[in-house]
Every structure is written in structure tokens, then in C-alpha cells.
PyMOL Python script that loads the backbone (N, CA, C, O; Angstrom):
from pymol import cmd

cmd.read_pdbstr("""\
ATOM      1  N   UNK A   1       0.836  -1.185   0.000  1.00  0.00           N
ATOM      2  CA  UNK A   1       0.000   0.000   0.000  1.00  0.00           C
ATOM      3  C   UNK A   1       0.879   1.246   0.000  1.00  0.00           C
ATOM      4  O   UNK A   1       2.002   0.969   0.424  1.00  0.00           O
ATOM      5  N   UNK A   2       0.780   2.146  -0.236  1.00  0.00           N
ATOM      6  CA  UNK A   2       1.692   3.103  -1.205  1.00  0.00           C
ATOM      7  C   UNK A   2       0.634   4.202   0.230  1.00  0.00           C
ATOM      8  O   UNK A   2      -0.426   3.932   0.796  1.00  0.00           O
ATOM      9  N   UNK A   3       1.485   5.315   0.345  1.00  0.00           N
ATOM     10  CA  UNK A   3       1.066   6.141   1.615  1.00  0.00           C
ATOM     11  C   UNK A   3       0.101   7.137   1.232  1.00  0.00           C
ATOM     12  O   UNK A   3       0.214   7.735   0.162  1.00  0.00           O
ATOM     13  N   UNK A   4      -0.944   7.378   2.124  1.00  0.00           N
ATOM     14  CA  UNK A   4      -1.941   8.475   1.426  1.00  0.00           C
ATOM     15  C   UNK A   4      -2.484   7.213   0.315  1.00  0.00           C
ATOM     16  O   UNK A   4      -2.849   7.962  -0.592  1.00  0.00           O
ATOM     17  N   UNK A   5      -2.696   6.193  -0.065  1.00  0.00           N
ATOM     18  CA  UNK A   5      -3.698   5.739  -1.369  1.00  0.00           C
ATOM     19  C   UNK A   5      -5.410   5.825  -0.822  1.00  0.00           C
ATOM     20  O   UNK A   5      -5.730   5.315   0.252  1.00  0.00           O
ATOM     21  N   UNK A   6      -5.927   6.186  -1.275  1.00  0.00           N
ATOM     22  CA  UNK A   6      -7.652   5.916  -1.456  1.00  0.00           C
ATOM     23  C   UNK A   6      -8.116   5.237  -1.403  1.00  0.00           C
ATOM     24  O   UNK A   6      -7.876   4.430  -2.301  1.00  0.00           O
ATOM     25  N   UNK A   7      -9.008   4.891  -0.579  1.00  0.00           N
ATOM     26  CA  UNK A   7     -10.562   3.631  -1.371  1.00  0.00           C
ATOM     27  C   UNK A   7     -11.627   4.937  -1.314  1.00  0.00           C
ATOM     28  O   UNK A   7     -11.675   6.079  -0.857  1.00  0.00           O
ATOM     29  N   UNK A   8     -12.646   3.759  -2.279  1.00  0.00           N
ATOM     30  CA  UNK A   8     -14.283   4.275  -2.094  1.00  0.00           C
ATOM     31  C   UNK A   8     -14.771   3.753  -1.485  1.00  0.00           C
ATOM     32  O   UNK A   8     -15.036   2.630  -1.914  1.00  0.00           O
ATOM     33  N   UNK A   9     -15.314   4.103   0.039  1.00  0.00           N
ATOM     34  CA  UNK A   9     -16.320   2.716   0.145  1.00  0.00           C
ATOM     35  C   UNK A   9     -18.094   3.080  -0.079  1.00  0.00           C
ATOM     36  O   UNK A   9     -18.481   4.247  -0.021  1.00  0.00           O
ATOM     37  N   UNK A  10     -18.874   2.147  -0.285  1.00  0.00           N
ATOM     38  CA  UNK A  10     -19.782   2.305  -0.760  1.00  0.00           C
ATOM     39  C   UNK A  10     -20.961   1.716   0.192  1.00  0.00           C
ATOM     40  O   UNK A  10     -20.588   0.630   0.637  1.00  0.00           O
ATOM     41  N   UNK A  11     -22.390   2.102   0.700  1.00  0.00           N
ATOM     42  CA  UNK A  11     -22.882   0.908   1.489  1.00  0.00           C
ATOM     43  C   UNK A  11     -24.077   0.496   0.611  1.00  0.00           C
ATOM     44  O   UNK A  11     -24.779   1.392   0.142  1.00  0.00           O
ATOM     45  N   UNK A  12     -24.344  -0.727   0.368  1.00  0.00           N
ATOM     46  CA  UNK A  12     -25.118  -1.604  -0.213  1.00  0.00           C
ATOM     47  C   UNK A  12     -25.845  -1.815   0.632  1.00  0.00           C
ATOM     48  O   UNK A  12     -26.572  -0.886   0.280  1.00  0.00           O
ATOM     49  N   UNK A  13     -26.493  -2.315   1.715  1.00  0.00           N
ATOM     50  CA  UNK A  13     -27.198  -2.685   2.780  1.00  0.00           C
ATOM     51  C   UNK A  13     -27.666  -2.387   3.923  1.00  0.00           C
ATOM     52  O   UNK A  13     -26.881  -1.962   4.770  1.00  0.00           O
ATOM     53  N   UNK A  14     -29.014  -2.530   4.224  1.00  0.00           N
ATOM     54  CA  UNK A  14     -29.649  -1.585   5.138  1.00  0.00           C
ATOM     55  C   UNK A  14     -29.025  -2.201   6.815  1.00  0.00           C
ATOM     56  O   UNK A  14     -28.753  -3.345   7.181  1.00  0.00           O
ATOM     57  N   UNK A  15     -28.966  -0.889   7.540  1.00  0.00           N
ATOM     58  CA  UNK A  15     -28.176  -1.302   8.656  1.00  0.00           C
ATOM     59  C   UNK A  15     -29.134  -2.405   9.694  1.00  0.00           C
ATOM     60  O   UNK A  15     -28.849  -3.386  10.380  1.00  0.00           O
ATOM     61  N   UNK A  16     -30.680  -1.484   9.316  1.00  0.00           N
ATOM     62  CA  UNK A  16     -32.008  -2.025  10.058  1.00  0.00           C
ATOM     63  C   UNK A  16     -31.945  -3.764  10.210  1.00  0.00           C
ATOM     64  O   UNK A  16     -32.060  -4.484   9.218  1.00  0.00           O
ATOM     65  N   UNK A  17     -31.699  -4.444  11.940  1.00  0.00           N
ATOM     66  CA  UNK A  17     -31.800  -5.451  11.737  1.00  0.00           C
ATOM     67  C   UNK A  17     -30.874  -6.134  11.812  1.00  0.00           C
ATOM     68  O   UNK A  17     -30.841  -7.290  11.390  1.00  0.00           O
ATOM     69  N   UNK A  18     -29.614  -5.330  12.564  1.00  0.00           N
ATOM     70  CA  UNK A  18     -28.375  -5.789  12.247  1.00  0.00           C
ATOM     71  C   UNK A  18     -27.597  -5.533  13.561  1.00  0.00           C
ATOM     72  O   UNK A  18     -28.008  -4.729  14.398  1.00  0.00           O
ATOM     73  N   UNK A  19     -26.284  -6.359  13.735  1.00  0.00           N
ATOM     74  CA  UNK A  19     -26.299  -6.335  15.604  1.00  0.00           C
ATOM     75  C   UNK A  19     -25.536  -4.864  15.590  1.00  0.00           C
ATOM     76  O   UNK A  19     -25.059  -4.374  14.567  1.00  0.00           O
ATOM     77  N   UNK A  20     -25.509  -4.362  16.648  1.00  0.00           N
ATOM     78  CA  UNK A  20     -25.090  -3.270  17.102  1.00  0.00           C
ATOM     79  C   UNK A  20     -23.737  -2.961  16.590  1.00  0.00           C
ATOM     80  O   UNK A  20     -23.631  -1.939  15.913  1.00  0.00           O
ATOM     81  N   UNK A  21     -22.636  -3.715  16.816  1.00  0.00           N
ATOM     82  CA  UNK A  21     -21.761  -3.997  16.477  1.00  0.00           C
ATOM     83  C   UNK A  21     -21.021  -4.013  14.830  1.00  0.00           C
ATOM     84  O   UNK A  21     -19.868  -3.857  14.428  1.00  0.00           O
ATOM     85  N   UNK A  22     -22.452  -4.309  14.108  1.00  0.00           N
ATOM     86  CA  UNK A  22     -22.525  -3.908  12.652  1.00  0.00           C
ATOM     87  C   UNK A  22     -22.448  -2.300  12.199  1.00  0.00           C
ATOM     88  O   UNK A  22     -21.760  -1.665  11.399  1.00  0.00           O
ATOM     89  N   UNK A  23     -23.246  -2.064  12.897  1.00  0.00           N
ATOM     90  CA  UNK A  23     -24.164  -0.476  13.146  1.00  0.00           C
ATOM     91  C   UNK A  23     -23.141   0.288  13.479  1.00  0.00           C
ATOM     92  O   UNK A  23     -22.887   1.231  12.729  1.00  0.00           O
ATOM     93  N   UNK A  24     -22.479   0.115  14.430  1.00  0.00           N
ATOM     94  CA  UNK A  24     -20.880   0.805  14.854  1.00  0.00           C
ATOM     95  C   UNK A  24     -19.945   1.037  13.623  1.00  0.00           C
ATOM     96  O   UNK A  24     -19.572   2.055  13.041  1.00  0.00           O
ATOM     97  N   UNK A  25     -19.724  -0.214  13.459  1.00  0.00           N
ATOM     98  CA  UNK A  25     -18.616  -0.351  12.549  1.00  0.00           C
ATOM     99  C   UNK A  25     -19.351   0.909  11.714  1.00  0.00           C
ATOM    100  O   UNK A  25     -18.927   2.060  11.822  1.00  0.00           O
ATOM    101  N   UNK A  26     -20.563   0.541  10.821  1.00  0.00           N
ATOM    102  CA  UNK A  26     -20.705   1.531   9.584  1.00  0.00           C
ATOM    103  C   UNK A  26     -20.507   2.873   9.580  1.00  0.00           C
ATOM    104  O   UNK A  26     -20.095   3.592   8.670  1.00  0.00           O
ATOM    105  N   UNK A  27     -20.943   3.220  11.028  1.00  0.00           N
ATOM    106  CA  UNK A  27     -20.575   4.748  11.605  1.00  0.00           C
ATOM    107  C   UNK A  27     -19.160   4.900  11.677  1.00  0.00           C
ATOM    108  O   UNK A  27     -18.628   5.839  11.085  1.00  0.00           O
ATOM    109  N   UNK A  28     -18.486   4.076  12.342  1.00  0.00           N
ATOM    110  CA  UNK A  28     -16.823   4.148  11.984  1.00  0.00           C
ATOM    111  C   UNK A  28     -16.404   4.788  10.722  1.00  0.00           C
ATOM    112  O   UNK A  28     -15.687   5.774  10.549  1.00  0.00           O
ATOM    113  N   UNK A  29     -17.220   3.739   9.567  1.00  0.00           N
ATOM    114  CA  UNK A  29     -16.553   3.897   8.255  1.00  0.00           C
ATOM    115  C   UNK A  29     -17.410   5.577   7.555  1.00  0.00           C
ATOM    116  O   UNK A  29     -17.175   5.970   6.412  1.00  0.00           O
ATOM    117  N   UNK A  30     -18.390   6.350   8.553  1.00  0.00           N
ATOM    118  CA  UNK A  30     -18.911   7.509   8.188  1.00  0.00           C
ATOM    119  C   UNK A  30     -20.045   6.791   7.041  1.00  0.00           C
ATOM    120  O   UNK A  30     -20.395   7.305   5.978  1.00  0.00           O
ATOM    121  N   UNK A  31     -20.422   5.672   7.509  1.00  0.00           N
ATOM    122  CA  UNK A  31     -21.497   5.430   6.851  1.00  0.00           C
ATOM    123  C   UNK A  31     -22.882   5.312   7.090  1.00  0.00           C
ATOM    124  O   UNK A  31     -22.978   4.207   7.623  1.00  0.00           O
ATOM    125  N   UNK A  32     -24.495   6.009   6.977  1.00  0.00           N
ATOM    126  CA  UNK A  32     -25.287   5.496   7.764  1.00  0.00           C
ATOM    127  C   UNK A  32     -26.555   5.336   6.878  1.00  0.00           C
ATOM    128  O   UNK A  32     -27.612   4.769   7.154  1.00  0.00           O
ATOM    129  N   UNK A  33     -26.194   5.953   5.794  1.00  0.00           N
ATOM    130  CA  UNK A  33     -27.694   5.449   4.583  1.00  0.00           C
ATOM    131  C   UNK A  33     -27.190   4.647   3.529  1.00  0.00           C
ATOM    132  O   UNK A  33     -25.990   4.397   3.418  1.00  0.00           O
ATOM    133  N   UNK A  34     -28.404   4.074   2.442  1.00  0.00           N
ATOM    134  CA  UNK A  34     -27.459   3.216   1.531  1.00  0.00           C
ATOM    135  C   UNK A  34     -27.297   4.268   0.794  1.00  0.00           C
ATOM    136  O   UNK A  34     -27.771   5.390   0.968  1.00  0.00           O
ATOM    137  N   UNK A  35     -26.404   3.769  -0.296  1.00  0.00           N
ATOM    138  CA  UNK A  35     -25.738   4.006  -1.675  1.00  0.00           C
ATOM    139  C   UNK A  35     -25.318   5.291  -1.286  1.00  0.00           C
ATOM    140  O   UNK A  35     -25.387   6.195  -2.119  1.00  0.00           O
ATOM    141  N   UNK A  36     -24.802   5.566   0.090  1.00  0.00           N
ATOM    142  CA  UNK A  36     -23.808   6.804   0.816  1.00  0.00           C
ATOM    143  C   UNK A  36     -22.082   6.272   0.377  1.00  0.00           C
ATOM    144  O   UNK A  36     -21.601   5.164   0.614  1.00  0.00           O
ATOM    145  N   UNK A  37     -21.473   7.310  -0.236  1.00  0.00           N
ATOM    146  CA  UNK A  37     -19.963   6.919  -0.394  1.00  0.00           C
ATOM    147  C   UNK A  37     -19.424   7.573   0.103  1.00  0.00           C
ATOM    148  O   UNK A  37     -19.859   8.697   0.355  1.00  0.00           O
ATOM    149  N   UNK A  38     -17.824   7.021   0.592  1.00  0.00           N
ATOM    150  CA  UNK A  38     -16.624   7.944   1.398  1.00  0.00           C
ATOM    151  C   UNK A  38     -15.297   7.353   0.914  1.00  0.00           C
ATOM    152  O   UNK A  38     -14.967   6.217   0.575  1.00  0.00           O
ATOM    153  N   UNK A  39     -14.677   8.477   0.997  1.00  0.00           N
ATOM    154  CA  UNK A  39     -13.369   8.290   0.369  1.00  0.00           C
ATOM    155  C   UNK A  39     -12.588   8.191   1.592  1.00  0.00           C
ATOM    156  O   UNK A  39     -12.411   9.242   2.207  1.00  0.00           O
ATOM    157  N   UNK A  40     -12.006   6.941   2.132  1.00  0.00           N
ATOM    158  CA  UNK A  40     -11.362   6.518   3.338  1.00  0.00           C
ATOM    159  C   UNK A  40      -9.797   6.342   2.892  1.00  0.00           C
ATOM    160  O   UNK A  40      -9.446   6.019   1.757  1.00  0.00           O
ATOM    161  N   UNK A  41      -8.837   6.638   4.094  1.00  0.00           N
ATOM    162  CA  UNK A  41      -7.506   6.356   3.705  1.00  0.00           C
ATOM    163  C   UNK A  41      -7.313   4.855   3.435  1.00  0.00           C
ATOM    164  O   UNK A  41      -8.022   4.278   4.260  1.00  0.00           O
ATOM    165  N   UNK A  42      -6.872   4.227   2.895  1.00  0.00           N
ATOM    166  CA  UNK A  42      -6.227   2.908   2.980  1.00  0.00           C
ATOM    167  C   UNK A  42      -5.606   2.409   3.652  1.00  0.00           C
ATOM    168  O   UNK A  42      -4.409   2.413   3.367  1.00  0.00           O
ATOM    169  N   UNK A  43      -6.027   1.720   4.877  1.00  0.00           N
ATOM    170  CA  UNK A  43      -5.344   1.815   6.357  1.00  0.00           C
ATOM    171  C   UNK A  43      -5.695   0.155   6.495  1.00  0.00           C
ATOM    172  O   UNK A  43      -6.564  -0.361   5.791  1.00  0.00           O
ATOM    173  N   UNK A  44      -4.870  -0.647   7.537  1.00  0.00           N
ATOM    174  CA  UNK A  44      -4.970  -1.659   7.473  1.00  0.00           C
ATOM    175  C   UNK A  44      -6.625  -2.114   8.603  1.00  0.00           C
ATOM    176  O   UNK A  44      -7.262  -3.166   8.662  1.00  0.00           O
ATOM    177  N   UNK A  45      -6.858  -0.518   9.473  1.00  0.00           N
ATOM    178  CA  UNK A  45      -7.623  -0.237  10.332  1.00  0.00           C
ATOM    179  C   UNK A  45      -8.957  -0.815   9.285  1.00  0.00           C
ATOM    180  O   UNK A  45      -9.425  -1.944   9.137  1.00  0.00           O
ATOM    181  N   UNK A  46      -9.222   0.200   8.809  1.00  0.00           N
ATOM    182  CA  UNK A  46     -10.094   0.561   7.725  1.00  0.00           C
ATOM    183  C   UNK A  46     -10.831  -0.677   7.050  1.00  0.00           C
ATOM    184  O   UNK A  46     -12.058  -0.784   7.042  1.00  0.00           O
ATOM    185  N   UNK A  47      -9.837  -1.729   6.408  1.00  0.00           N
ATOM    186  CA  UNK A  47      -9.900  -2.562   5.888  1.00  0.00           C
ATOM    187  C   UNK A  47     -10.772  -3.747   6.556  1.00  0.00           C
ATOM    188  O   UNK A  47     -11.768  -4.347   6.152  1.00  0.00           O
ATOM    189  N   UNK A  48      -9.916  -3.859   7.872  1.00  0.00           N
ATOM    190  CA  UNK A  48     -10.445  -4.551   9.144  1.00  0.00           C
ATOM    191  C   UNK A  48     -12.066  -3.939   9.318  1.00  0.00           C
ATOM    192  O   UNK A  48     -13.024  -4.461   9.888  1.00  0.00           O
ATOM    193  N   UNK A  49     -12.012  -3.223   8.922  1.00  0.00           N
ATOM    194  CA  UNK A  49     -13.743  -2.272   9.314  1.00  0.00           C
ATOM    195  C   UNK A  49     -14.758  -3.034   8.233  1.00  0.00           C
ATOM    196  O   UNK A  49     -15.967  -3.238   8.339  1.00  0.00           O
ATOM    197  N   UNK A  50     -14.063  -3.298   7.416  1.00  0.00           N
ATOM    198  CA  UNK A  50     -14.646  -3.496   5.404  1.00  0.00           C
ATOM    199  C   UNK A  50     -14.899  -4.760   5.604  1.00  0.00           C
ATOM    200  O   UNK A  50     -16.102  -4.945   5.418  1.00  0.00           O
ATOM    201  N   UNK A  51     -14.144  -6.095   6.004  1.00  0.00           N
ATOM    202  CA  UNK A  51     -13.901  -7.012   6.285  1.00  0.00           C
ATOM    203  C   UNK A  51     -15.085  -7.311   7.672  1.00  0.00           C
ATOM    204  O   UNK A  51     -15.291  -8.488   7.967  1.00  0.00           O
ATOM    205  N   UNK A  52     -15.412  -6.814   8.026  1.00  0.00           N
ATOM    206  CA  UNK A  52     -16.668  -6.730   9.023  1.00  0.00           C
ATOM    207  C   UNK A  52     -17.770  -7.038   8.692  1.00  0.00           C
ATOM    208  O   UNK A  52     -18.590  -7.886   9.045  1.00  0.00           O
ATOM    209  N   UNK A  53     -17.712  -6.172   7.887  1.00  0.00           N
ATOM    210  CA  UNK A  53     -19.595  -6.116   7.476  1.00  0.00           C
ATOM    211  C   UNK A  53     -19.395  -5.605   5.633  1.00  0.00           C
ATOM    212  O   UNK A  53     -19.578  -4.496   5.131  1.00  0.00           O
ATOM    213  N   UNK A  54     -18.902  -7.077   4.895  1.00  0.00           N
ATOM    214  CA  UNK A  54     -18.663  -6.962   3.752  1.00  0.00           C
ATOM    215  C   UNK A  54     -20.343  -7.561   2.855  1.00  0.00           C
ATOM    216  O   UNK A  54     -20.513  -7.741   1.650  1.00  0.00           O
ATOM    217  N   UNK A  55     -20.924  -7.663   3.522  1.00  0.00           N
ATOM    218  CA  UNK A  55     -22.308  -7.909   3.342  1.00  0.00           C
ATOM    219  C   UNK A  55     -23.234  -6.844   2.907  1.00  0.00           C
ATOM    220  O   UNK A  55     -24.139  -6.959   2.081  1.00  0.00           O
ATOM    221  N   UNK A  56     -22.844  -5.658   3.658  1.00  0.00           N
ATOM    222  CA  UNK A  56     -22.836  -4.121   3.760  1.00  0.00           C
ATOM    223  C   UNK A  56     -22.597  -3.449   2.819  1.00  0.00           C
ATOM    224  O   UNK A  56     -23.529  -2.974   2.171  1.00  0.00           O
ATOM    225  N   UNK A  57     -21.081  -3.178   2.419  1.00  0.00           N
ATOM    226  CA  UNK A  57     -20.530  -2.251   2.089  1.00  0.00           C
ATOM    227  C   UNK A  57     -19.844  -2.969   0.656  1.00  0.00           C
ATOM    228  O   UNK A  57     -19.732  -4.185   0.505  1.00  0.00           O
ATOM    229  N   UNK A  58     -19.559  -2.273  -0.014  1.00  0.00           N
ATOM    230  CA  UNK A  58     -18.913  -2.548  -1.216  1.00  0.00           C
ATOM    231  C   UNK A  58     -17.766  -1.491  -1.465  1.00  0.00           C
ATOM    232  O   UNK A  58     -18.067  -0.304  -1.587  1.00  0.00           O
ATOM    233  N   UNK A  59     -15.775  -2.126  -1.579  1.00  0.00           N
ATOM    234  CA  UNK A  59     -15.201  -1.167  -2.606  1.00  0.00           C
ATOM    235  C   UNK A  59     -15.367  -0.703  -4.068  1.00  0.00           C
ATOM    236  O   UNK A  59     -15.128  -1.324  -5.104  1.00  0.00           O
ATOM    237  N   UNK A  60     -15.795   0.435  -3.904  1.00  0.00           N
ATOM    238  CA  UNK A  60     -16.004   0.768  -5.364  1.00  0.00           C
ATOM    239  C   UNK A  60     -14.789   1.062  -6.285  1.00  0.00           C
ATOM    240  O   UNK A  60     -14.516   0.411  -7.294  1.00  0.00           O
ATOM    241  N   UNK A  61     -13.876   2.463  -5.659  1.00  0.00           N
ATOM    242  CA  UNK A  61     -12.484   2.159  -6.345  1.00  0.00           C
ATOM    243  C   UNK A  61     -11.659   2.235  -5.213  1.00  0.00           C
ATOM    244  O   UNK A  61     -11.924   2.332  -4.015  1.00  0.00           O
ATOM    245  N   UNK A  62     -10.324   2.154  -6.003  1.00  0.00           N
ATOM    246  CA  UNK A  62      -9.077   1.387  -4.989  1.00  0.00           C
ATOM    247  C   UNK A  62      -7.741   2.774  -5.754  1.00  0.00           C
ATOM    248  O   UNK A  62      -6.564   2.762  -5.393  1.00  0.00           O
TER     249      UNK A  62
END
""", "prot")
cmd.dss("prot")
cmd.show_as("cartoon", "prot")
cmd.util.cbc("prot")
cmd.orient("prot")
């Protein structure tokens, strides 16, 4: 990973219904409606967040 690189992340899926813990994370990632996008650093943090609730969220670009 090259310093300062980008993602998109994207959320696909409604949070409604989902454990708390899901719900967190998405707020982590500044996410809380669908088809809401954010341009997040590329962090190994981040990733770990994506890797959570990949059910959720979709990378759009990299």
C-alpha cells in the first residue's frame, strides 16, 4: 500500500436489523444510509472495518 492511497467505500445494505456492532462499525466507516460513499484512507484499520460487514458495504475504487 503506497502512503496516502484511497478507497471508495460504498454501502449496499440496510443497517435495520443488524447487531449493534454492525451499526458501529458503519458509523466508523462515516457510513449510515445506503448508496452513501466515502473516500477513506487505505489503512490496514479501515480494511479490518470493510472485512466486518462486507455484506454491507462494497469497494467501489481502490
Amino acid at each position: 500500500m503506497a502512503k496516502n492511497t484511497k478507497i471508495t467505500v460504498k454501502q449496499i445494505g440496510s443497517p435495520i436489523r443488524r447487531d449493534k456492532v454492525q451499526r458501529a462499525t458503519l458509523i466508523g466507516l462515516g457510513l449510515n444510509k445506503m448508496n452513501k460513499e466515502r473516500e477513506l484512507v487505505d489503512t490496514p484499520e479501515v480494511r479490518g472495518m470493510i472485512n466486518k460487514v462486507p455484506h454491507l458495504v462494497r469497494v467501489v475504487g481502490e
